[in-house]
C-alpha atoms as one frame of an Amber mdcrd trajectory, in Angstrom:
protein
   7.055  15.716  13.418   9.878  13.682  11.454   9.764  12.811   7.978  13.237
  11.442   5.890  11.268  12.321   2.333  12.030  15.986   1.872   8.183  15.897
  -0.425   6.327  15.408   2.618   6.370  17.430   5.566   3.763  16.537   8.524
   3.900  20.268   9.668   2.326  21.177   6.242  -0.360  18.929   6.919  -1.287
  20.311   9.789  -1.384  23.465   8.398  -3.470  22.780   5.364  -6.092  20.529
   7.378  -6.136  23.954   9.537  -6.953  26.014   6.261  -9.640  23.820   5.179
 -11.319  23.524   8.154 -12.336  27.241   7.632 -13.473  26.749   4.190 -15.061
  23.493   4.262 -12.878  21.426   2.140 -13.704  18.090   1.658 -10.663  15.835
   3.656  -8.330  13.297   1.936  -8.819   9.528   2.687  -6.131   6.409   2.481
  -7.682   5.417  -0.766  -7.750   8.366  -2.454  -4.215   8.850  -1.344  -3.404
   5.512  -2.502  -5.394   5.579  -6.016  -3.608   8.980  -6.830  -0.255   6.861
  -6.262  -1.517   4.505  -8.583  -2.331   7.296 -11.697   1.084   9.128 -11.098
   2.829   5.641 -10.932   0.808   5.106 -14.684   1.737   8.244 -15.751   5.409
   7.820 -15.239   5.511   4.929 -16.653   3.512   6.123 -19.740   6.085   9.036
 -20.085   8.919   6.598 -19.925   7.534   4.662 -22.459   7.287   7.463 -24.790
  11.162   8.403 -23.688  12.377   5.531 -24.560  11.109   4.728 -28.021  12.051
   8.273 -28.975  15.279   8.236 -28.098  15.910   4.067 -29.536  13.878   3.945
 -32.370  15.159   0.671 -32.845  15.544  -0.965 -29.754  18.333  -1.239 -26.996
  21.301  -3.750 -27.723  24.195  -3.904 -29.331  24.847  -1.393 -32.104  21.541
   0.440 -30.936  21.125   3.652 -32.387  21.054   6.369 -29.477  18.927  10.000
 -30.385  21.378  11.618 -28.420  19.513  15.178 -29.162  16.753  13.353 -27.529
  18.387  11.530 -25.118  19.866  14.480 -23.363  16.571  16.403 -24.131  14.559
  14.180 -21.859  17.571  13.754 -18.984  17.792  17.596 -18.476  14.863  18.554
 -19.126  13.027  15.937 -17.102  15.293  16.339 -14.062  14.490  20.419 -14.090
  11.019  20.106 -14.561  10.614  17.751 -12.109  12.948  20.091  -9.429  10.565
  23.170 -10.765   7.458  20.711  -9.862   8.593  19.500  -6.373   9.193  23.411
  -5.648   6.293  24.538  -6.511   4.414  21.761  -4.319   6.251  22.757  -1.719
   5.548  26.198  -1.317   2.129  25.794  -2.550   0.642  22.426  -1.890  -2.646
  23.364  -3.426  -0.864  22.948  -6.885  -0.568  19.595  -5.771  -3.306  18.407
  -8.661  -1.662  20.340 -11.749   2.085  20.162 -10.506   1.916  16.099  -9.426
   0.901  14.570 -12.572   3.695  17.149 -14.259   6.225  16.109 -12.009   5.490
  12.135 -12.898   5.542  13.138 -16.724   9.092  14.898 -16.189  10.455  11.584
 -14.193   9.054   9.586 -16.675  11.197  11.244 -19.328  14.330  11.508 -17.366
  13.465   7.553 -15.813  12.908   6.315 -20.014  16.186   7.698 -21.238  18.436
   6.829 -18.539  17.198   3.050 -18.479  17.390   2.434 -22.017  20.978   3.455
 -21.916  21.311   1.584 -18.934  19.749  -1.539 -20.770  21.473  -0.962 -24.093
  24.748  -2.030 -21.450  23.526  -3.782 -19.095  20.782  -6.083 -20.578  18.007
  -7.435 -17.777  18.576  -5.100 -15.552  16.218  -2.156 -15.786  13.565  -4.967
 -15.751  15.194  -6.649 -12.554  15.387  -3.555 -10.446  11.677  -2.940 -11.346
  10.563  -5.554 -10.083  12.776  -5.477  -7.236  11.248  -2.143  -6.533   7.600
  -3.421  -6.648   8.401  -6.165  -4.556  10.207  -4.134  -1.700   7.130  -1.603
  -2.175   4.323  -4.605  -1.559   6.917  -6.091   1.684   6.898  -2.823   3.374
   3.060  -2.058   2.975   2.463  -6.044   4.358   4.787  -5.048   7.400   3.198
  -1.746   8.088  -0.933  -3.299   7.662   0.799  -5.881   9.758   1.778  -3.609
  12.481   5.270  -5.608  12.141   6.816  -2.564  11.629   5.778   1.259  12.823
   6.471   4.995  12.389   7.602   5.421  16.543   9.321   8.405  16.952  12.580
   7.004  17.894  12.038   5.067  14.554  11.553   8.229  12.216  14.890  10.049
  14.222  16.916   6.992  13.081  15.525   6.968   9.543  15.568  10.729   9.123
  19.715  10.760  10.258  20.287   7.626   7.771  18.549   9.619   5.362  20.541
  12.754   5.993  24.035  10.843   6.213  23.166   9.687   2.702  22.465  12.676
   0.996  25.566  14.206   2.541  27.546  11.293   0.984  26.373  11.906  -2.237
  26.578  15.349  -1.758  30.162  15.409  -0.728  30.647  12.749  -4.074  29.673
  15.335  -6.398  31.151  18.115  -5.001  34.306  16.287  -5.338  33.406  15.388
  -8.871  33.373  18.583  -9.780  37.310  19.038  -9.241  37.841  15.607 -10.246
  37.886  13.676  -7.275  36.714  10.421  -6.751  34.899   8.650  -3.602  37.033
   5.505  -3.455  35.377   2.216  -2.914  31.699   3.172  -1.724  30.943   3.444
  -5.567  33.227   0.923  -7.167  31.680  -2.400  -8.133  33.464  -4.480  -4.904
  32.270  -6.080  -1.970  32.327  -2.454  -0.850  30.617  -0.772  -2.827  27.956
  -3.522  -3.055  27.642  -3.351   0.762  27.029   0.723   0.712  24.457   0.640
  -2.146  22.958  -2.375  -0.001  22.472  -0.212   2.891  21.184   2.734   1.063
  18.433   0.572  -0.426  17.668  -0.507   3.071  17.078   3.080   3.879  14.967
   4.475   1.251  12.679   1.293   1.692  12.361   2.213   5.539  11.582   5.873
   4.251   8.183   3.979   3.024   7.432   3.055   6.203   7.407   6.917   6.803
   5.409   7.704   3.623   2.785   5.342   4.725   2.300   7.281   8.553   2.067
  10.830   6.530  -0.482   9.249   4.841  -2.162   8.083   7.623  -1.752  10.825
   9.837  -2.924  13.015   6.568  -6.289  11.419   6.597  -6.414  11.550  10.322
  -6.000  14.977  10.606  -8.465  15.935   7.954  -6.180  17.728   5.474  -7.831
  18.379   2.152  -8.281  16.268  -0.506  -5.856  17.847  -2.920  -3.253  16.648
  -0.520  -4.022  13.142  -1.864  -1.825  14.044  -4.636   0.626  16.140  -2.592
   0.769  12.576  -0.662   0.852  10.757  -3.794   4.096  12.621  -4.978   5.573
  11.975  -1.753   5.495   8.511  -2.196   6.689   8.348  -5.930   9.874  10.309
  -4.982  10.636   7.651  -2.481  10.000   4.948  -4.911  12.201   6.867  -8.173
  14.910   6.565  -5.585  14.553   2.989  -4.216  14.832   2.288  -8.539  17.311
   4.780  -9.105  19.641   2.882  -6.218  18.477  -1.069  -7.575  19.813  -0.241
 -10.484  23.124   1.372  -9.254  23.413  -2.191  -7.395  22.939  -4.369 -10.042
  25.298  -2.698 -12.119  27.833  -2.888  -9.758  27.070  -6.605  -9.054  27.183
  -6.843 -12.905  30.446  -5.105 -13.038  32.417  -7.077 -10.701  31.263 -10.379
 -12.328  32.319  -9.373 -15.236  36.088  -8.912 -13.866
């Protein structure tokens, strides 16, 4: 029972489709799963929307005007909330239906802020790793319907220690941050670098591939329907972080051409 996303667990599943079996609950379903995806996905994207003209009333570009107050409002505030959300869902999954959409409104506001100051920089490329991340998203699902790629278990042990190796990295990069210590090469904009974000984003889109099974095996096991949007946030922390790392790798592409 192997999962890379630290949202999802298949144990809980199990658990909760245990629970409602005693009290009748009516049992999740792929579509539901996948239409709860779709109204988080809107609602972060609503929330970043709302982020982003608040904090650049004007626009992104050169000599933008930044609302730093703002600005630093939404990137704190949204990455706590959203820490307090994914707690809470995981000690309690039936808070799944309040603390999802409240999780997708914090990343929205944390998301908005940090791309328009990525775009005031580095114009194009918030849009770019977008799309980049819906078009990774609809290759994986056509591989899994496909059957051209599956959830074995040898499969989920190598994408859980990838997984694992990466956080550690990062991990071990702010640690050393913290006494001002910098990770040479793996985050500098060089063939290096490039190469180690490269891999990463290889990773979190083969954590999909995992996301997809736990929703599969959710609807297989009869757990209850408010695990469609326990399920749901799952799958949007997977795809904040296949963004997140797009956009560290166009930077760094960016970067190096500008040399």
């Amino acid at each position: 029972m192997r999962t890379a996303n630290p949202a999802l667990n298949e144990k809980t599943y199990y658990e909760e489709a245990y629970a409602s079996g005693r009290t009748g609950e009516h049992a999740m379903t792929i579509n539901g799963a996948v239409a709860k995806t779709g109204f988080l996905t809107a609602i972060l994207l609503a929330s970043a929307g709302v982020a982003w003209m608040a904090c650049f009333p004007n626009g992104v570009g050169k000599g933008m005007s930044v609302r730093s107050d703002y600005a630093i409002g939404f990137v704190f505030g949204g990455l706590i909330g959203g820490l307090i959300a994914g707690l809470v869902m995981m000690f309690r999954p039936k808070s799944a239906p309040i603390a999802a959409p409240f999780y997708a409104v914090c990343e929205g506001l944390f998301l908005g802020a940090i791309s328009g100051l990525i775009s005031g920089r580095f114009q194009g490329i918030v849009l770019q790793a977008a799309l980049l991340t819906v078009g990774v998203l609809a290759v994986m699902l056509l591989a899994y319907g496909s059957g051209l790629v599956r959830a074995t278990e040898k499969f989920k042990m190598g994408v859980v220690a990838a997984t694992g190796a990466v956080c550690m990295v990062y991990l071990a990069t702010w640690i050393l941050g913290m006494f001002g210590i910098g990770v040479p090469y793996i985050h500098a904009a060089g063939p290096i670098g490039i190469g180690f974000s490269l891999v990463v984003i290889v990773i979190a889109a083969l954590n999909l591939v995992l996301d997809f099974d736990m929703i599969e095996t959710g609807a297989r096991v009869g757990a209850p329907k408010y695990m469609e949007w326990y399920t749901a946030y799952g799958l949007l922390v997977t795809l904040v972080w296949l963004y997140i790392e797009f956009v560290r790798l166009l930077i760094k592409i960016r970067a190096m051409m500008d040399e």
